[in-house]
N, C-alpha and C positions, 0 to 999 in steps of 0.2 A: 504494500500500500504506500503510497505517494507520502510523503508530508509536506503539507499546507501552511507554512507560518506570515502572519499576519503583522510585519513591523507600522505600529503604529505613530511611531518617532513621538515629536511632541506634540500633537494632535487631541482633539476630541476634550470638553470636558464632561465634568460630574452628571451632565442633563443629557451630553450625546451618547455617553457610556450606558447609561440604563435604558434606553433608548435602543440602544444598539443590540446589548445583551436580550431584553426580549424580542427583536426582530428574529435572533440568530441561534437562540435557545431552541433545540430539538427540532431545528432544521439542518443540521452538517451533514444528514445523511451520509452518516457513519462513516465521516470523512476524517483522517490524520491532523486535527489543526493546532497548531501552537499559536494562542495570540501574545503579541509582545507590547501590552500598554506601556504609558508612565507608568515610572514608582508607585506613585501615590494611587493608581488603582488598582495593583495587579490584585489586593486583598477583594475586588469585587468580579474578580474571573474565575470560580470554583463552582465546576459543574461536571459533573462525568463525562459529557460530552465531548470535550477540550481538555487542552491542555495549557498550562503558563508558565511565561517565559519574563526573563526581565533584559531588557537593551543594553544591559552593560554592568559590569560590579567593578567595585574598585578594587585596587592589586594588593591591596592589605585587609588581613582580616578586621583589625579595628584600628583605632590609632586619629592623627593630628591632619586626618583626609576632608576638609571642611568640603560640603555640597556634594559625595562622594556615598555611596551607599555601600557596605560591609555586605557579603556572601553569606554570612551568619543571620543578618536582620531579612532579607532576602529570602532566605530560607524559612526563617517565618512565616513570609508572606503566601509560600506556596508553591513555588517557583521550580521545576524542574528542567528548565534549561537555559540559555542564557547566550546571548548574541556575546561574542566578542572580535574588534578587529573591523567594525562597517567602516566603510570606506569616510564616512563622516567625522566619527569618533578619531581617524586617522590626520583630518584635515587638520581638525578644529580645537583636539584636544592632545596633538602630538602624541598617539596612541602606539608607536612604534614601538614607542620605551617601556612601555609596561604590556603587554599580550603575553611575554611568554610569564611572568608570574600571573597575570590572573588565569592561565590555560590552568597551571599549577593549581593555581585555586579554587577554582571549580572542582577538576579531577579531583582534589582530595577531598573537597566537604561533597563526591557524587551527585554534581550538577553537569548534566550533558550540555556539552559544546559544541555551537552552531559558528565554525570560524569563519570569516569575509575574509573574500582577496578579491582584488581584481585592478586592472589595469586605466589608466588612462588614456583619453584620444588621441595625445602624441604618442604614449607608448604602442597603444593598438596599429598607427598607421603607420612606426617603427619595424613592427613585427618583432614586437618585444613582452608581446604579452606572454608568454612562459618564462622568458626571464624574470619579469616582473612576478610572476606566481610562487617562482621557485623561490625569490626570499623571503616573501611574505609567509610561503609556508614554513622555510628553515627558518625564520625568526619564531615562528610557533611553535614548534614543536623537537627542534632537534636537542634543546634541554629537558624537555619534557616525558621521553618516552616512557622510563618509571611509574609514570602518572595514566597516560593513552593506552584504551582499546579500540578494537573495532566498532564497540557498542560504546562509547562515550564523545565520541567526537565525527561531528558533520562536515564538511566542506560547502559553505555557500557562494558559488562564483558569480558576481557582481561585477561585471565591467562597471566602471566611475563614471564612463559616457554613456551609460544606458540609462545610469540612476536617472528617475522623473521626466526623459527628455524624449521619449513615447522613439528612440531612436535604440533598435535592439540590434547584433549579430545576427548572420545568416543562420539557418537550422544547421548547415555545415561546419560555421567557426563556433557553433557553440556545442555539439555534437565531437568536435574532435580536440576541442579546448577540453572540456569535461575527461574525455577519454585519458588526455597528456595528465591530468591534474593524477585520476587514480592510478593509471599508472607510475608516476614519479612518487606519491606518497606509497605504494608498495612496494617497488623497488628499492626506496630510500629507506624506509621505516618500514616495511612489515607490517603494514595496514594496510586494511581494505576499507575505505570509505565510500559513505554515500557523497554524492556530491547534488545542492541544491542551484537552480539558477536563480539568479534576481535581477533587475534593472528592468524599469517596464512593463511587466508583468500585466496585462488585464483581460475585459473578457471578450475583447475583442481579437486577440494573439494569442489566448490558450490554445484554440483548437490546432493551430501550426505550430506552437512546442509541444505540443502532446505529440504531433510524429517523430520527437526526439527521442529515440529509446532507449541511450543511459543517463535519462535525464530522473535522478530519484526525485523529487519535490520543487517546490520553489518557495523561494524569499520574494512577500508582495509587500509594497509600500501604499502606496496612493489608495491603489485600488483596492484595499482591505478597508478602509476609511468608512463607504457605504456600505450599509452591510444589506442592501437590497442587489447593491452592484457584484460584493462577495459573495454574497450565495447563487447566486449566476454564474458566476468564474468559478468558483469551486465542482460544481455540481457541471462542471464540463471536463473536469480532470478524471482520467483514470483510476 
């Protein structure tokens, strides 16, 4: 079965959230969905139907991290998997420097990991987009393996030009991008990952990535927002 995760960024409040939740309540038809709200609501996503996720934790369990949320309080909340490494968190929060401790910190308090890579529009028309993956993933995990299974860590591949810009890869460059990722992470590591796409994502382009068949899931941004619009897109996935 596919997985569906739903990054919400900072989107939606307290009136769109309940709102939403009964639009989407025992309608997923028994779809794989992670949704990834803010912080502040993942305590109002518990439902057997779903699954939740939080957009990011910070690289220390607790400590002098002001605006930063602890894996621990997190876990609280519900949370069984956890985006780290979006291409945003990279821009805006210089996220290089900490992925492979918080990779570390998920795997130990067993919080599955949804890692981002992907490339930029110079690097894409470089033809540098495997370069570009190979150190995003060796930044993730080549300290890490101690920590990584098969069963605890995702690969979500996000071109940087596709995010929000309704501008995706051919089924082919994403089709044999995907292919180069699992391959290099099991030749390199001895892992078999699932690999998710993202960038663009809706329910107008599902039905042309679904002919992609080592496509496990996908990372949606925008188009998880409405949830009249997501349960249309979902309910066209495999």
């Amino acid at each position: 079965m596919k997985l569906i995760c739903a990054n919400f960024k900072m989107n939606l409040l307290k009136k769109d959230i309940n709102l939403y939740l009964k639009k989407i309540n025992n309608n997923l038809n028994n779809k794989k969905v992670i949704f990834f709200p803010s912080n502040i609501y993942i305590k109002d996503f518990h439902d057997k139907n779903y699954l939740v996720g939080a957009q990011d934790i910070s690289f220390q369990e607790f400590g002098a991290c002001t605006g930063d949320t602890s894996i621990l309080q997190l876990k609280e909340l519900g949370i069984t998997y956890t985006l780290i490494g979006h291409s945003e968190r990279r821009q805006f929060f210089n996220d290089d420097l900490y992925i492979s401790k918080k990779i570390a910190l998920a795997a130990k308090h067993k919080i599955k990991i949804i890692l981002c890579i992907g490339e930029s529009i110079e690097e894409f028309k470089d033809n540098k987009t495997l370069e570009i993956l190979k150190k995003e993933i060796d930044l993730a995990l080549k300290n890490n393996l101690k920590y990584l299974t098969t069963s605890n860590i995702i690969i979500a591949y996000e071109p940087i030009w596709a995010i929000g810009t309704n501008k995706i890869p051919t089924n082919l460059c994403i089709q044999e991008t995907i292919s180069l990722i699992k391959k290099y992470i099991f030749t390199t590591y001895n892992l078999k990952v699932k690999v998710l796409y993202g960038g663009s994502v809706n329910e107008n382009n599902i039905l042309e990535l679904e002919k992609i068949k080592n496509i496990d899931g996908y990372l949606i941004g925008s188009s998880s927002l409405n949830p009249d619009n997501f349960l249309t897109l979902i309910n066209k996935i495999n």
